[in-house]
C-alpha positions in Angstrom: 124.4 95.4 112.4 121.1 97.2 113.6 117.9 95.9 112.4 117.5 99.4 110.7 120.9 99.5 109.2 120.2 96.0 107.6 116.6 97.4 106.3 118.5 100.4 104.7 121.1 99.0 102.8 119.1 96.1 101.7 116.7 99.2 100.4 119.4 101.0 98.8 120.3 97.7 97.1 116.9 96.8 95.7 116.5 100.1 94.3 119.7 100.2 92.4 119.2 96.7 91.0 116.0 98.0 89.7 116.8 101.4 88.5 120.9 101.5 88.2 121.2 105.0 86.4 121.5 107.5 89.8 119.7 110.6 88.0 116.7 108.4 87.1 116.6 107.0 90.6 116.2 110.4 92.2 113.7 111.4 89.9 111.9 108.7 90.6 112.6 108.7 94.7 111.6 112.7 94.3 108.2 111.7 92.5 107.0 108.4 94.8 107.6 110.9 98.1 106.8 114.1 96.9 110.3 115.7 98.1 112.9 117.7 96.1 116.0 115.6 94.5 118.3 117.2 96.8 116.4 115.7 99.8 116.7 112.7 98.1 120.4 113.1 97.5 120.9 113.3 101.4 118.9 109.8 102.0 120.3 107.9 99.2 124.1 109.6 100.9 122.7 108.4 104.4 123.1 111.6 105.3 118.8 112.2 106.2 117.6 108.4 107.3 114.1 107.8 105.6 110.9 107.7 107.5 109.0 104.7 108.1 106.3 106.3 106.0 109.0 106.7 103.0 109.9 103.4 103.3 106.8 101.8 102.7 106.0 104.0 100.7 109.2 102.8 98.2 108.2 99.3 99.1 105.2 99.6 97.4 105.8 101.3 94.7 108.6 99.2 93.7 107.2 96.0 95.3 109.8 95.1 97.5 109.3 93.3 100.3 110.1 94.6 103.7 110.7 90.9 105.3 113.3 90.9 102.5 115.0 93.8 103.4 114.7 93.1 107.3 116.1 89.7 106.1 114.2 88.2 108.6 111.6 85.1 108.6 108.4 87.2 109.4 105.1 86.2 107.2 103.0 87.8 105.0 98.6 87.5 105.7 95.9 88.5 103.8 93.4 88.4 106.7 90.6 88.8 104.2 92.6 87.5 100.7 89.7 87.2 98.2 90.8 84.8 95.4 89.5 85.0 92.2 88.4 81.7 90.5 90.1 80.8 87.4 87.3 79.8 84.8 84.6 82.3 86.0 83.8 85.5 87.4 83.2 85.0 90.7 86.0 85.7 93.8 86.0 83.2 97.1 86.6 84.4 100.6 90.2 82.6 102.1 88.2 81.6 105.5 90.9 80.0 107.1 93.3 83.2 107.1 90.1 85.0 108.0 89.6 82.6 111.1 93.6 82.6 112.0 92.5 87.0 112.7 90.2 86.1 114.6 91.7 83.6 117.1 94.2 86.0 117.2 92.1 88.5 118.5 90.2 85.8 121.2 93.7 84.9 122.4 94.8 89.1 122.6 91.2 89.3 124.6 92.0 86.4 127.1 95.0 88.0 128.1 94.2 90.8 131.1 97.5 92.8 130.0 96.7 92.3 126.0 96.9 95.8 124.1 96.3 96.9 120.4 97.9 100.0 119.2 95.9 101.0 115.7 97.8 103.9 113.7 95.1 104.0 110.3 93.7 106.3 107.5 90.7 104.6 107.1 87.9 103.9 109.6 89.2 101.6 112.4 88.6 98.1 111.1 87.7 96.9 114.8 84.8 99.1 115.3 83.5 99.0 112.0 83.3 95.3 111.5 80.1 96.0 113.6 78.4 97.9 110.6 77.8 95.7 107.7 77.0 98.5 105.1 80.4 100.0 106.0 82.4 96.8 106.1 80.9 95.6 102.6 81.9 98.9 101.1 85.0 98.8 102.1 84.8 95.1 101.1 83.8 96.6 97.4 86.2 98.8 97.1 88.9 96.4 97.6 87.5 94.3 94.9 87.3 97.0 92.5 91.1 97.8 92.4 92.1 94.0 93.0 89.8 92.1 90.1 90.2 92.6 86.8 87.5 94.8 84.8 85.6 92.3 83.4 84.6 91.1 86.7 83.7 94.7 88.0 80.3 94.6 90.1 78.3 97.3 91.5 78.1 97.4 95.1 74.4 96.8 95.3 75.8 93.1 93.7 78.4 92.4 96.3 76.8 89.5 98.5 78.1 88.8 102.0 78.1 84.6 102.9 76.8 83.8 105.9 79.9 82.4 107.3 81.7 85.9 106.4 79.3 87.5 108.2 79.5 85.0 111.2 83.3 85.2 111.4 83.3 89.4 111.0 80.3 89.4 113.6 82.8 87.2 116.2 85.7 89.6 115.5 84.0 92.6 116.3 82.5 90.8 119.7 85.8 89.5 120.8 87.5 93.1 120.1 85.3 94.4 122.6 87.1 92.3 125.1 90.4 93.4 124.3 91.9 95.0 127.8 93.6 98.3 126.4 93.0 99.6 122.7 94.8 102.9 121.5 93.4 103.9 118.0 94.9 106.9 116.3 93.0 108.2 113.3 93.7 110.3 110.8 92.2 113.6 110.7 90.0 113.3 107.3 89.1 109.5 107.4 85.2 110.3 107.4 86.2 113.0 104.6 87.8 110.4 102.5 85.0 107.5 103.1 82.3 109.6 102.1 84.3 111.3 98.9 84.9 107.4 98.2 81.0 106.4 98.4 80.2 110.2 96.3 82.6 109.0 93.5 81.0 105.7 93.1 78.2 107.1 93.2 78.6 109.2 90.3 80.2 106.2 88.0 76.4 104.5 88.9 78.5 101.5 90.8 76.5 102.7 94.0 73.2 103.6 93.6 71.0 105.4 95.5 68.9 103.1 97.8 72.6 101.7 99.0 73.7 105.5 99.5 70.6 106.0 102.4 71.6 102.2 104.0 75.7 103.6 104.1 74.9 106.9 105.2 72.5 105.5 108.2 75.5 103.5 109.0 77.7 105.7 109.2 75.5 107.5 111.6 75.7 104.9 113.7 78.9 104.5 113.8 79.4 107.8 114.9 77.5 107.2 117.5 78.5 104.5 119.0 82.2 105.9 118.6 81.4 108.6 120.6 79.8 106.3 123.0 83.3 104.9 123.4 85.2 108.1 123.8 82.9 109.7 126.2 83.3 106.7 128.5 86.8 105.6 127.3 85.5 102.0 127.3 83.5 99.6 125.8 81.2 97.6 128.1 82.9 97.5 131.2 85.4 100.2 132.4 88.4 97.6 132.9 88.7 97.7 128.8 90.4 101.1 128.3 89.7 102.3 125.0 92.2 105.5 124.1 90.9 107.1 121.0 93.5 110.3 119.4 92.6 112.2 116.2 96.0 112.8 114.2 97.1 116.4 113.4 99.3 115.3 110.9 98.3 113.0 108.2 98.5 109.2 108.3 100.2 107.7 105.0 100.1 104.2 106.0 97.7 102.0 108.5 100.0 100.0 110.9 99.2 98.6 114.0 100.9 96.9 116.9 99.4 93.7 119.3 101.2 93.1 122.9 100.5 90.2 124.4 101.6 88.0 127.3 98.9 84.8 125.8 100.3 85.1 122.0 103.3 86.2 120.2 103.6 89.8 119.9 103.6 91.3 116.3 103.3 94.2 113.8 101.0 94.9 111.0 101.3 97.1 108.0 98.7 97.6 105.9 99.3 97.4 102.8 95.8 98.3 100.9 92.7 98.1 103.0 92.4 94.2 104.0 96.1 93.0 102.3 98.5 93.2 105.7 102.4 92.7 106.1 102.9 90.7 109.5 106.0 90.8 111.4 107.0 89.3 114.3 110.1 90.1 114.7 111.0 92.3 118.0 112.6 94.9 116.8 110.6 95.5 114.3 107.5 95.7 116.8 110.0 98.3 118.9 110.4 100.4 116.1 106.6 100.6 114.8 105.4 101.0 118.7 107.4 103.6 119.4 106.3 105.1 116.2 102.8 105.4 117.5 103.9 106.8 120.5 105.8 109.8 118.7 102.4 110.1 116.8 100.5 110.3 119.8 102.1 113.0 120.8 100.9 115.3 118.0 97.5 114.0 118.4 94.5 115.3 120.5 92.8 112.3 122.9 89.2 112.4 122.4 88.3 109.3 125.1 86.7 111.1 128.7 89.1 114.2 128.2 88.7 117.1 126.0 85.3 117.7 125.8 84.9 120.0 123.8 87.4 119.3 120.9 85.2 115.9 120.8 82.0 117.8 120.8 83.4 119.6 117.6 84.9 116.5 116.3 81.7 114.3 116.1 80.0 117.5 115.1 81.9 117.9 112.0 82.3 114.4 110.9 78.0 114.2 111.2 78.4 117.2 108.8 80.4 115.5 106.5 78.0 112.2 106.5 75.3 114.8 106.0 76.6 115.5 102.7 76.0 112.4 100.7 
Protein backbone atom coordinates (compact mmCIF):
# COMPACT_ATOMS: atom_id res chain seq x y z
CA UNK A 1 0.00 0.00 0.00
CA UNK A 2 1.10 3.66 -0.93
CA UNK A 3 2.55 5.68 1.77
CA UNK A 4 -0.50 8.04 1.20
CA UNK A 5 -3.11 5.31 1.23
CA UNK A 6 -1.62 4.10 4.66
CA UNK A 7 -1.72 7.90 6.04
CA UNK A 8 -5.44 8.03 4.95
CA UNK A 9 -6.87 5.23 6.41
CA UNK A 10 -4.93 5.34 9.46
CA UNK A 11 -6.62 9.12 9.57
CA UNK A 12 -9.95 7.96 8.93
CA UNK A 13 -9.40 5.45 11.77
CA UNK A 14 -8.20 7.92 14.40
CA UNK A 15 -11.01 10.10 13.69
CA UNK A 16 -13.69 7.54 14.18
CA UNK A 17 -12.14 6.20 17.31
CA UNK A 18 -12.39 9.63 18.57
CA UNK A 19 -15.63 10.89 17.38
CA UNK A 20 -17.73 7.53 16.22
CA UNK A 21 -21.14 9.29 15.60
CA UNK A 22 -20.70 10.23 11.49
CA UNK A 23 -23.04 13.44 11.72
CA UNK A 24 -20.91 14.82 14.56
CA UNK A 25 -17.68 13.95 12.71
CA UNK A 26 -18.60 16.06 9.70
CA UNK A 27 -19.67 18.81 11.72
CA UNK A 28 -16.64 18.84 13.28
CA UNK A 29 -14.37 18.02 9.88
CA UNK A 30 -16.68 21.06 8.28
CA UNK A 31 -15.71 23.42 11.32
CA UNK A 32 -11.60 22.56 11.71
CA UNK A 33 -11.36 23.22 7.60
CA UNK A 34 -13.73 25.67 6.96
CA UNK A 35 -15.57 23.60 4.07
CA UNK A 36 -19.26 22.60 3.74
CA UNK A 37 -20.40 18.95 5.13
CA UNK A 38 -20.95 17.79 1.74
CA UNK A 39 -17.20 18.39 0.82
CA UNK A 40 -16.55 16.57 3.72
CA UNK A 41 -18.87 13.79 2.83
CA UNK A 42 -16.67 13.19 -0.46
CA UNK A 43 -13.21 13.01 1.73
CA UNK A 44 -14.45 10.95 4.45
CA UNK A 45 -16.14 8.52 1.03
CA UNK A 46 -12.54 8.90 -0.57
CA UNK A 47 -14.10 10.31 -3.18
CA UNK A 48 -11.97 14.16 -2.81
CA UNK A 49 -8.36 12.98 -1.22
CA UNK A 50 -7.50 15.68 1.55
CA UNK A 51 -4.82 18.23 1.11
CA UNK A 52 -1.70 18.11 2.95
CA UNK A 53 -2.83 21.41 4.52
CA UNK A 54 -6.21 19.50 5.76
CA UNK A 55 -4.39 17.00 7.07
CA UNK A 56 -2.35 18.75 9.39
CA UNK A 57 -4.70 20.70 9.94
CA UNK A 58 -6.95 17.53 11.57
CA UNK A 59 -3.71 16.39 13.09
CA UNK A 60 -3.64 19.15 15.24
CA UNK A 61 -6.72 19.67 16.16
CA UNK A 62 -7.23 16.30 17.18
CA UNK A 63 -3.66 15.60 18.16
CA UNK A 64 -2.83 12.87 16.24
CA UNK A 65 0.35 12.17 15.21
CA UNK A 66 1.36 11.98 11.63
CA UNK A 67 4.44 9.42 12.26
CA UNK A 68 1.48 7.33 13.59
CA UNK A 69 -0.60 7.42 10.78
CA UNK A 70 2.52 7.10 8.22
CA UNK A 71 3.27 4.16 10.64
CA UNK A 72 6.64 4.77 10.13
CA UNK A 73 9.71 5.31 12.67
CA UNK A 74 10.36 9.06 11.92
CA UNK A 75 11.09 11.43 15.20
CA UNK A 76 9.65 14.19 16.67
CA UNK A 77 12.18 17.66 17.63
CA UNK A 78 11.52 20.56 19.43
CA UNK A 79 14.53 22.44 18.03
CA UNK A 80 14.02 25.10 20.56
CA UNK A 81 11.68 22.95 23.41
CA UNK A 82 11.57 25.34 26.32
CA UNK A 83 10.83 23.30 29.51
CA UNK A 84 9.23 24.63 32.30
CA UNK A 85 10.71 23.86 35.80
CA UNK A 86 8.50 22.09 38.15
CA UNK A 87 8.76 24.03 41.55
CA UNK A 88 9.18 27.61 40.07
CA UNK A 89 8.38 29.93 37.45
CA UNK A 90 11.03 29.98 35.43
CA UNK A 91 11.34 27.88 31.79
CA UNK A 92 15.01 26.34 30.65
CA UNK A 93 16.19 26.27 27.09
CA UNK A 94 16.71 22.19 25.73
CA UNK A 95 20.42 23.18 24.41
CA UNK A 96 21.20 19.92 23.17
CA UNK A 97 18.15 19.71 20.69
CA UNK A 98 19.07 23.29 19.94
CA UNK A 99 22.78 22.23 19.08
CA UNK A 100 21.58 18.85 17.12
CA UNK A 101 19.68 22.11 14.43
CA UNK A 102 22.48 23.45 14.29
CA UNK A 103 25.00 20.67 13.24
CA UNK A 104 22.43 19.88 11.01
CA UNK A 105 22.62 22.93 9.32
CA UNK A 106 26.94 22.96 9.35
CA UNK A 107 26.72 19.46 7.85
CA UNK A 108 23.70 20.84 4.98
CA UNK A 109 26.46 23.84 4.43
CA UNK A 110 29.50 21.40 3.91
CA UNK A 111 27.79 19.81 1.29
CA UNK A 112 28.31 21.78 -2.29
CA UNK A 113 24.87 20.21 -3.65
CA UNK A 114 22.99 20.83 -0.02
CA UNK A 115 19.47 22.59 -0.57
CA UNK A 116 16.75 23.88 1.82
CA UNK A 117 13.31 24.37 0.49
CA UNK A 118 11.33 26.67 3.31
CA UNK A 119 7.43 26.79 2.60
CA UNK A 120 6.35 29.31 5.99
CA UNK A 121 3.70 31.90 7.34
CA UNK A 122 5.90 33.46 9.53
CA UNK A 123 9.13 35.31 8.86
CA UNK A 124 11.84 32.87 7.61
CA UNK A 125 13.49 31.56 10.69
CA UNK A 126 16.97 31.45 8.85
CA UNK A 127 17.22 35.01 8.19
CA UNK A 128 15.72 36.26 11.16
CA UNK A 129 17.86 34.45 13.66
CA UNK A 130 20.18 37.36 12.64
CA UNK A 131 17.84 40.00 14.42
CA UNK A 132 17.61 39.43 18.08
CA UNK A 133 14.54 41.82 18.78
CA UNK A 134 12.72 39.69 16.15
CA UNK A 135 13.90 36.23 17.24
CA UNK A 136 13.03 37.03 21.06
CA UNK A 137 9.57 38.08 20.13
CA UNK A 138 8.85 35.36 18.40
CA UNK A 139 10.66 33.56 21.34
CA UNK A 140 7.84 35.48 23.60
CA UNK A 141 5.16 34.66 21.80
CA UNK A 142 5.77 31.04 21.99
CA UNK A 143 6.05 31.23 25.65
CA UNK A 144 2.84 32.99 26.08
CA UNK A 145 0.59 30.27 24.51
CA UNK A 146 2.90 27.35 25.85
CA UNK A 147 3.26 28.36 29.79
CA UNK A 148 0.70 28.49 32.00
CA UNK A 149 -0.76 32.00 33.05
CA UNK A 150 0.73 32.36 36.15
CA UNK A 151 4.05 32.35 34.68
CA UNK A 152 3.09 35.01 31.89
CA UNK A 153 5.95 37.68 31.38
CA UNK A 154 6.08 40.73 29.50
CA UNK A 155 8.40 40.76 26.67
CA UNK A 156 10.54 43.52 28.09
CA UNK A 157 11.23 40.45 30.94
CA UNK A 158 12.18 37.74 28.54
CA UNK A 159 16.07 37.35 28.92
CA UNK A 160 18.14 35.69 26.23
CA UNK A 161 21.37 33.41 27.83
CA UNK A 162 24.38 33.92 26.42
CA UNK A 163 24.79 30.41 25.12
CA UNK A 164 21.16 30.90 23.34
CA UNK A 165 22.40 33.69 21.74
CA UNK A 166 25.82 31.99 20.81
CA UNK A 167 24.12 28.95 19.34
CA UNK A 168 21.25 31.22 17.32
CA UNK A 169 24.19 33.59 16.28
CA UNK A 170 26.08 30.16 14.71
CA UNK A 171 22.90 29.07 13.05
CA UNK A 172 22.33 32.13 11.23
CA UNK A 173 26.26 32.22 10.12
CA UNK A 174 26.36 28.67 8.97
CA UNK A 175 22.81 29.21 6.96
CA UNK A 176 24.67 31.66 5.02
CA UNK A 177 26.71 28.92 3.67
CA UNK A 178 24.01 26.72 2.59
CA UNK A 179 24.61 26.14 -1.45
CA UNK A 180 20.89 26.58 -2.70
CA UNK A 181 18.00 28.05 -0.40
CA UNK A 182 14.33 28.34 -1.87
CA UNK A 183 12.11 30.32 0.67
CA UNK A 184 8.46 30.77 -0.19
CA UNK A 185 6.58 33.17 2.04
CA UNK A 186 3.36 33.89 2.55
CA UNK A 187 1.88 36.89 1.29
CA UNK A 188 0.84 38.80 4.71
CA UNK A 189 3.71 37.50 7.03
CA UNK A 190 5.01 41.18 7.82
CA UNK A 191 1.01 41.99 8.17
CA UNK A 192 0.58 39.31 10.71
CA UNK A 193 4.10 40.00 12.76
CA UNK A 194 3.33 43.49 13.26
CA UNK A 195 -0.68 42.91 14.12
CA UNK A 196 1.06 40.29 16.60
CA UNK A 197 3.60 43.06 18.26
CA UNK A 198 0.23 45.92 17.96
CA UNK A 199 -1.94 43.37 20.03
CA UNK A 200 0.60 42.93 22.69
CA UNK A 201 1.09 46.04 22.68
CA UNK A 202 -2.27 47.01 23.64
CA UNK A 203 -2.58 44.23 26.56
CA UNK A 204 0.76 46.34 28.02
CA UNK A 205 2.89 42.89 27.61
CA UNK A 206 5.11 45.02 25.09
CA UNK A 207 5.76 48.33 25.96
CA UNK A 208 6.81 51.05 24.16
CA UNK A 209 10.68 51.45 24.30
CA UNK A 210 10.65 47.50 23.02
CA UNK A 211 8.08 48.58 20.25
CA UNK A 212 11.00 51.31 18.69
CA UNK A 213 13.93 48.32 19.25
CA UNK A 214 11.32 45.66 17.03
CA UNK A 215 10.31 48.05 14.66
CA UNK A 216 14.16 49.11 13.92
CA UNK A 217 14.59 45.49 13.43
CA UNK A 218 12.37 44.84 11.40
CA UNK A 219 13.73 47.55 9.15
CA UNK A 220 16.67 45.87 8.98
CA UNK A 221 15.53 42.98 8.13
CA UNK A 222 13.90 44.24 5.29
CA UNK A 223 16.80 45.42 4.15
CA UNK A 224 19.01 42.96 4.29
CA UNK A 225 16.21 40.71 2.58
CA UNK A 226 16.14 42.76 -0.17
CA UNK A 227 19.83 42.68 -0.21
CA UNK A 228 19.42 38.97 -0.87
CA UNK A 229 16.83 39.12 -3.56
CA UNK A 230 18.38 41.74 -5.53
CA UNK A 231 21.60 39.74 -5.79
CA UNK A 232 19.92 36.26 -5.38
CA UNK A 233 22.72 35.36 -2.96
CA UNK A 234 24.16 35.83 0.23
CA UNK A 235 27.93 36.58 0.26
CA UNK A 236 29.26 34.90 -2.59
CA UNK A 237 27.18 34.16 -5.75
CA UNK A 238 27.75 30.22 -5.70
CA UNK A 239 25.03 30.27 -2.68
CA UNK A 240 21.72 30.72 -4.73
CA UNK A 241 19.23 32.08 -2.62
CA UNK A 242 15.52 31.85 -4.56
CA UNK A 243 13.08 33.94 -2.59
CA UNK A 244 8.90 33.64 -3.97
CA UNK A 245 6.13 35.56 -2.28
CA UNK A 246 2.91 33.18 -2.14
CA UNK A 247 -0.31 34.17 -3.91
CA UNK A 248 -2.21 31.90 -2.13
CA UNK A 249 -2.02 31.67 1.59
CA UNK A 250 0.32 29.44 3.60
CA UNK A 251 -1.61 27.38 6.39
CA UNK A 252 1.23 25.52 7.63
CA UNK A 253 5.28 26.12 7.73
CA UNK A 254 7.01 23.00 6.25
CA UNK A 255 10.23 22.73 4.92
CA UNK A 256 12.46 20.26 3.07
CA UNK A 257 16.62 19.65 3.45
CA UNK A 258 18.42 17.59 0.51
CA UNK A 259 21.59 16.54 1.21
CA UNK A 260 24.35 14.23 -0.18
CA UNK A 261 26.55 14.89 3.62
CA UNK A 262 23.36 14.01 5.90
CA UNK A 263 20.17 12.20 5.75
CA UNK A 264 17.55 13.92 3.93
CA UNK A 265 14.33 14.97 5.78
CA UNK A 266 11.06 16.89 6.19
CA UNK A 267 9.84 19.35 8.75
CA UNK A 268 6.42 20.48 9.69
CA UNK A 269 5.96 23.03 11.81
CA UNK A 270 3.77 22.58 14.14
CA UNK A 271 3.58 26.08 16.23
CA UNK A 272 6.47 28.52 15.69
CA UNK A 273 9.65 26.54 17.19
CA UNK A 274 7.65 22.91 17.95
CA UNK A 275 8.67 20.79 14.47
CA UNK A 276 7.49 17.29 13.21
CA UNK A 277 10.71 15.60 11.66
CA UNK A 278 10.48 12.95 9.10
CA UNK A 279 12.78 11.12 7.44
CA UNK A 280 11.16 8.97 5.73
CA UNK A 281 11.48 9.19 1.67
CA UNK A 282 8.37 9.37 0.59
CA UNK A 283 7.32 11.48 2.79
CA UNK A 284 10.15 14.06 1.79
CA UNK A 285 8.75 13.31 -2.09
CA UNK A 286 5.46 14.19 -1.26
CA UNK A 287 6.18 17.62 0.81
CA UNK A 288 9.01 18.60 -1.96
CA UNK A 289 6.89 18.34 -4.57
CA UNK A 290 4.44 20.18 -2.69
CA UNK A 291 6.66 23.29 -2.75
CA UNK A 292 7.19 22.88 -6.17
CA UNK A 293 3.31 23.03 -7.07
CA UNK A 294 3.46 26.18 -4.69
CA UNK A 295 6.02 27.69 -6.54
CA UNK A 296 4.26 27.79 -9.31
CA UNK A 297 1.64 30.18 -8.01
CA UNK A 298 4.22 32.33 -6.51
CA UNK A 299 6.02 35.48 -7.94
CA UNK A 300 10.20 35.11 -7.58
CA UNK A 301 11.47 38.13 -6.11
CA UNK A 302 15.50 37.08 -6.23
CA UNK A 303 17.44 39.25 -9.42
CA UNK A 304 14.05 39.00 -11.54
CA UNK A 305 11.07 40.99 -11.35
CA UNK A 306 12.07 44.09 -10.46
CA UNK A 307 9.50 45.86 -10.13
CA UNK A 308 7.00 43.58 -8.28
CA UNK A 309 10.01 43.50 -5.62
CA UNK A 310 10.25 47.29 -5.65
CA UNK A 311 6.53 47.23 -4.61
CA UNK A 312 6.94 44.39 -2.41
CA UNK A 313 9.55 45.82 0.04
CA UNK A 314 7.70 49.09 -0.43
CA UNK A 315 4.64 47.83 1.07
CA UNK A 316 5.91 45.64 3.79
CA UNK A 317 8.14 49.14 4.99
CA UNK A 318 4.58 50.55 5.02
CA UNK A 319 3.27 48.09 7.13
CA UNK A 320 6.49 48.29 9.75
CA UNK A 321 5.66 51.99 9.51
CA UNK A 322 2.55 51.45 11.28
CA UNK A 323 3.46 50.39 14.66
Amino acid sequence: MMKYEILYQNLLIQLKNRIPQNPKLVAKLADVLSIERMAVYRRLRQEVPFTFEEIIAIAKEFNISLDNMLGIGAKTTLPFLVQPHKNENSVEVDYPKLEEYLQAIKDLASDSTGEISLVTNLLPQLFYFGFKNIYRFYYFKWRYYTIPPNQTKSYHEIVLSDRLIQIISDIFVQSREITTCYYILDRNVFHDFVSDVAYFNSIRLINDEDIIDIKADLFRFLDYMETIAINGYIDKPSNKVFIYISETSIGTSFSCVDSNASIRFALVCSYIFNSILSYDENTFTVMRNRIRSIIRTSTLLSVTGEIQRTQYFDAQRKIVEQL
